[in-house]
C-alpha positions as CSV (number, residue, x, y, z in Angstrom):
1,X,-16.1,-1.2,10.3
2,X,-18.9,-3.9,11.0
3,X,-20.6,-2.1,14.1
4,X,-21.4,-5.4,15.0
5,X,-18.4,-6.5,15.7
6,X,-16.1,-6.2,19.7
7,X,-12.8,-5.1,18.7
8,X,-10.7,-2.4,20.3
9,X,-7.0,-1.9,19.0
10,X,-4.1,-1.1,21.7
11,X,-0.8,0.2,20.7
12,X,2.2,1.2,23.4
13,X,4.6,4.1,21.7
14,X,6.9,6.8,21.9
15,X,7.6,9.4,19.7
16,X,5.8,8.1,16.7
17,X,4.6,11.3,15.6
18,X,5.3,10.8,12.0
19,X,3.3,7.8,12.0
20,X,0.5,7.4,14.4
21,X,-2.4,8.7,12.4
22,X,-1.6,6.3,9.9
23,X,-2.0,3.6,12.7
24,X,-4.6,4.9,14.6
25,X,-6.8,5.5,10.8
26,X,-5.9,2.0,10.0
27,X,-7.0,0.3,12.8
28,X,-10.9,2.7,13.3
29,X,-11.4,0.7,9.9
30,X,-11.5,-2.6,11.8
31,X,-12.1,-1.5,15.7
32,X,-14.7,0.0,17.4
33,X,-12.3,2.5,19.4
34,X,-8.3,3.0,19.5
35,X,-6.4,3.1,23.1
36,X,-2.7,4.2,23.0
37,X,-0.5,3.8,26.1
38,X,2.3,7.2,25.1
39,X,5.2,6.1,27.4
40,X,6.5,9.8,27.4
41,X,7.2,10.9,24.7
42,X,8.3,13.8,23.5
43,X,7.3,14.6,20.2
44,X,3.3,15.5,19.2
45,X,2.6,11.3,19.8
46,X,-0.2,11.9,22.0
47,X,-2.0,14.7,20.3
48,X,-1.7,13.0,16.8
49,X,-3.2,10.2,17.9
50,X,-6.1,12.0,19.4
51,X,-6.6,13.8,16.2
52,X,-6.6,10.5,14.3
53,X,-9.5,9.5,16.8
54,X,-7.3,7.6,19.4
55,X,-7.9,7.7,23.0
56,X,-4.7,8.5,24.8
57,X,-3.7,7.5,28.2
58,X,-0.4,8.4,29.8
59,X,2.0,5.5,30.9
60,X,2.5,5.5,34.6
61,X,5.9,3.9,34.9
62,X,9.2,5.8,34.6
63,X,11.6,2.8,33.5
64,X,10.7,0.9,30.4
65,X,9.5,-2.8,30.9
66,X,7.9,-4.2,27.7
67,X,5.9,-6.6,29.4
68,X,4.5,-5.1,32.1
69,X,3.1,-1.5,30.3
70,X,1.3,-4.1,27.8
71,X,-0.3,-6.0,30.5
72,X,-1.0,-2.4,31.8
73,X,-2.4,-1.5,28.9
74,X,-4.8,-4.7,28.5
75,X,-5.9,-4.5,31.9
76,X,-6.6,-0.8,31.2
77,X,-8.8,-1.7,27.6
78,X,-10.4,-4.6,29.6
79,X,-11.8,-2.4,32.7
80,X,-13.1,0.1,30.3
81,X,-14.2,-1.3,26.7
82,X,-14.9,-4.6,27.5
83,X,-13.6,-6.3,23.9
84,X,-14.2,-9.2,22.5
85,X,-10.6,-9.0,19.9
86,X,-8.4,-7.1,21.0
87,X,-5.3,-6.0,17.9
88,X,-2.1,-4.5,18.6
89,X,0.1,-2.5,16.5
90,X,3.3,-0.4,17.2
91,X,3.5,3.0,16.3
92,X,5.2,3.1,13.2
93,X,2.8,0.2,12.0
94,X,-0.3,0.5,9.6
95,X,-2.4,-1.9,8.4
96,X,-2.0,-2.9,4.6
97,X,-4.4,-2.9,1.7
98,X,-7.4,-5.0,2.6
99,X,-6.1,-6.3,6.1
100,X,-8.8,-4.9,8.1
101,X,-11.4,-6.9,5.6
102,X,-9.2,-9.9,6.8
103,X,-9.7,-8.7,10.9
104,X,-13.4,-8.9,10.6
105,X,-13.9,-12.2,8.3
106,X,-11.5,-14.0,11.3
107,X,-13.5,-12.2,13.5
108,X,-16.8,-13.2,12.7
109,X,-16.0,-17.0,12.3
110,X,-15.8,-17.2,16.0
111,X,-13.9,-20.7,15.8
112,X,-11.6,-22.1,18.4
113,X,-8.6,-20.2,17.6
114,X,-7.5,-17.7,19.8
115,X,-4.8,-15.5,18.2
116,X,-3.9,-14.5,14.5
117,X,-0.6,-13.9,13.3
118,X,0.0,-10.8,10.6
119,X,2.6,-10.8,8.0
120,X,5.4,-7.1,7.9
121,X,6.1,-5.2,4.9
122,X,9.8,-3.4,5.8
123,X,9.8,-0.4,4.0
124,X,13.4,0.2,2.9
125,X,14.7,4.1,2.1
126,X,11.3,5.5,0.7
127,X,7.6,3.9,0.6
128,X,8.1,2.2,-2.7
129,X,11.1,0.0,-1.5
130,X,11.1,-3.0,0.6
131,X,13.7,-5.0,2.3
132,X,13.2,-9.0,1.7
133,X,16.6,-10.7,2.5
134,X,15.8,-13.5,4.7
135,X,14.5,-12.8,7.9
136,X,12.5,-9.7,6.2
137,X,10.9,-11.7,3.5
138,X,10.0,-15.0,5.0
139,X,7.9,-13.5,5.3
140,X,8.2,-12.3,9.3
141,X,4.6,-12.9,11.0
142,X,3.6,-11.8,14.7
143,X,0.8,-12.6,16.7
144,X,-1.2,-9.4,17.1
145,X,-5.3,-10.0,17.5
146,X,-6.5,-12.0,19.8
147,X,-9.6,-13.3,21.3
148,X,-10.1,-11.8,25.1
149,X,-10.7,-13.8,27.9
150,X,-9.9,-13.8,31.7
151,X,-6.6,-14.9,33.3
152,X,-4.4,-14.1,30.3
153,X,-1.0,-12.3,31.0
154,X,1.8,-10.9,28.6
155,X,5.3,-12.4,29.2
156,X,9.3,-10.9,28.6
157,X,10.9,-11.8,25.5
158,X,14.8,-13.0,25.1
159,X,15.6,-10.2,27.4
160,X,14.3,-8.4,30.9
161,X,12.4,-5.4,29.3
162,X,12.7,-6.3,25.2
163,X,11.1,-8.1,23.0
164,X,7.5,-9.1,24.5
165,X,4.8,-10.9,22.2
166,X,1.7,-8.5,20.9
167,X,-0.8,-11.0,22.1
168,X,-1.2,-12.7,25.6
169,X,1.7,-15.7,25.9
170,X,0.3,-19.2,25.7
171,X,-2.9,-18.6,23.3
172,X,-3.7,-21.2,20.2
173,X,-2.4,-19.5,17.3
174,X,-3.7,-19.7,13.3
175,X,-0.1,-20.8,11.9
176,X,-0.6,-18.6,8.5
177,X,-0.6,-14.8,8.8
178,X,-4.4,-13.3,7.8
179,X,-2.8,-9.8,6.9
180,X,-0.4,-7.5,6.0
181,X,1.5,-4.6,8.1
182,X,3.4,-1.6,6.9
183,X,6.4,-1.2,9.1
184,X,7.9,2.4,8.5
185,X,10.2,2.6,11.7
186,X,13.3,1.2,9.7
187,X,12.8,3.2,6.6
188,X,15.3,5.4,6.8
189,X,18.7,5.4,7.8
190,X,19.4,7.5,10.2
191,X,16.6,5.8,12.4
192,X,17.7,2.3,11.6
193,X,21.1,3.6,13.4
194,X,19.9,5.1,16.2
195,X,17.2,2.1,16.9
196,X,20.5,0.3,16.8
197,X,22.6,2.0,18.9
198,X,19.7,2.4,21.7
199,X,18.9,-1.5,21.6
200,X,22.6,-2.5,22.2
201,X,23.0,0.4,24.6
202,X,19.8,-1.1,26.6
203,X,20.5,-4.7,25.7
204,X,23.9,-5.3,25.3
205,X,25.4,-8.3,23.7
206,X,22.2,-10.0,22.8
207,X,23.5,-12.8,20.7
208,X,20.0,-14.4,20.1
209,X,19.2,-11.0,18.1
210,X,22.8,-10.5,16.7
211,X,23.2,-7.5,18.6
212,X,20.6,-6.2,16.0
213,X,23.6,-6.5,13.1
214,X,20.8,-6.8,11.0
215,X,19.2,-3.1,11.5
216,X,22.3,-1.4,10.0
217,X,23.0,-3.7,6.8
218,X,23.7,-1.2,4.2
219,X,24.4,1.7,6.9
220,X,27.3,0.6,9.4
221,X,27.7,-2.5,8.0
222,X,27.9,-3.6,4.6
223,X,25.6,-4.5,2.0
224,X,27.2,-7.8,1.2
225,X,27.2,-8.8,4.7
226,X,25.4,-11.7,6.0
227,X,24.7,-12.5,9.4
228,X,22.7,-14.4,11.7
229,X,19.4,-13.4,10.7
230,X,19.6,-11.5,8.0
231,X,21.8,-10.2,4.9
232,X,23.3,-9.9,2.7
233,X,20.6,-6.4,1.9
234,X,18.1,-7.2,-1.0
235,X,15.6,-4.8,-1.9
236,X,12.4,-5.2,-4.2
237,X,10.1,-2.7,-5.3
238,X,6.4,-2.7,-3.3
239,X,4.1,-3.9,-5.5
């Protein structure tokens, strides 16, 4: 990490025990310090992420709201660290080969953009597979590093509580993706299932996401099966 540099990652989870030293590891190579918002859970989240060198803060709501516990978060990282950047990841995120290089370089241009998108590696049955069927190899990109400044507020998704941006809402973005994630939370089945189930059972009949069909291609539903976003399942080896 260049100590000269002002950025502090933020990540909101629950009950990412398997993979929150892997997060927290990957973003100390880019950020000065690590703040995780554990909304609960009930696993070893919180004291994994300490161990990985993560400061851990508890979340104070009792209902889930996307949204809000980021903007909770932010506020939180902004009182206390004072950032320049601020990078979000989820949980069952890391960073890929090289992408905390790519952090810093954007990072010390200090142009006028204000957010960076990163690109998502889906990991697919074990950590040498991944998914690339449409919507999966686009290759998906999210906003998730930002430049701080005052005023700037997280918004809902397509639904109440779901879906929220990783960055502020309304920043000028950098249209190509600087880096690449690991995504791990879909990697095996049975998770991929039970993501699915929870999602429709907290956000029923989304149509805009499919009712997250495209989760359970090659579990509930076929492999051949094609649907909005997604499908039908292609796998490629991770080079």
């Amino acid at each position: 990490m260049d100590s000269q540099l002002n950025i502090v990652g933020l990540a909101r989870v629950k009950n990412e025990a398997r993979w929150i030293r892997r997060m927290v590891t990957s973003m100390l190579a880019c950020c000065k310090e690590v703040v995780v918002m554990d909304d609960h859970s009930d696993d070893a989240t919180a004291a994994e992420a300490v161990a990985a060198g993560a400061y851990v803060i508890a979340s104070p709501y009792d209902t889930f709201n996307e949204a809000r516990d980021k903007q909770w978060l932010y506020d939180f990282v902004i009182s206390t660290c004072s950032p320049g950047w601020c990078l979000m990841l989820d949980g069952d995120e890391e960073l890929g080969p090289g992408a905390a290089e790519a952090i810093e370089a954007v990072v010390r241009t200090q142009g006028t953009i204000e957010s960076y998108r990163v690109s998502f590696t889906y990991l697919w049955n074990n950590e040498q597979t991944k998914r690339v069927d449409r919507w999966y190899g686009a290759p998906f990109t999210r906003a998730s590093l930002w430049r701080c400044a005052p005023g700037q507020r997280f918004c809902a998704g397509n639904s109440a509580s779901l879906h929220c941006g990783s960055t502020p809402a309304g920043l000028r973005e950098h249209a190509l993706p600087i880096a690449d994630v690991l995504h791990y939370g879909y990697m095996h089945a049975a998770d991929r299932i039970r993501k699915y189930e929870y999602y429709n059972r907290i956000d029923p009949n989304n149509e805009f996401e499919d009712c997250y069909r495209h989760m359970v291609i090659g579990d509930i539903l076929p492999a051949s099966y094609a649907g909005k976003w997604a499908g039908p399942l292609k796998l490629e080896p991770v080079k």
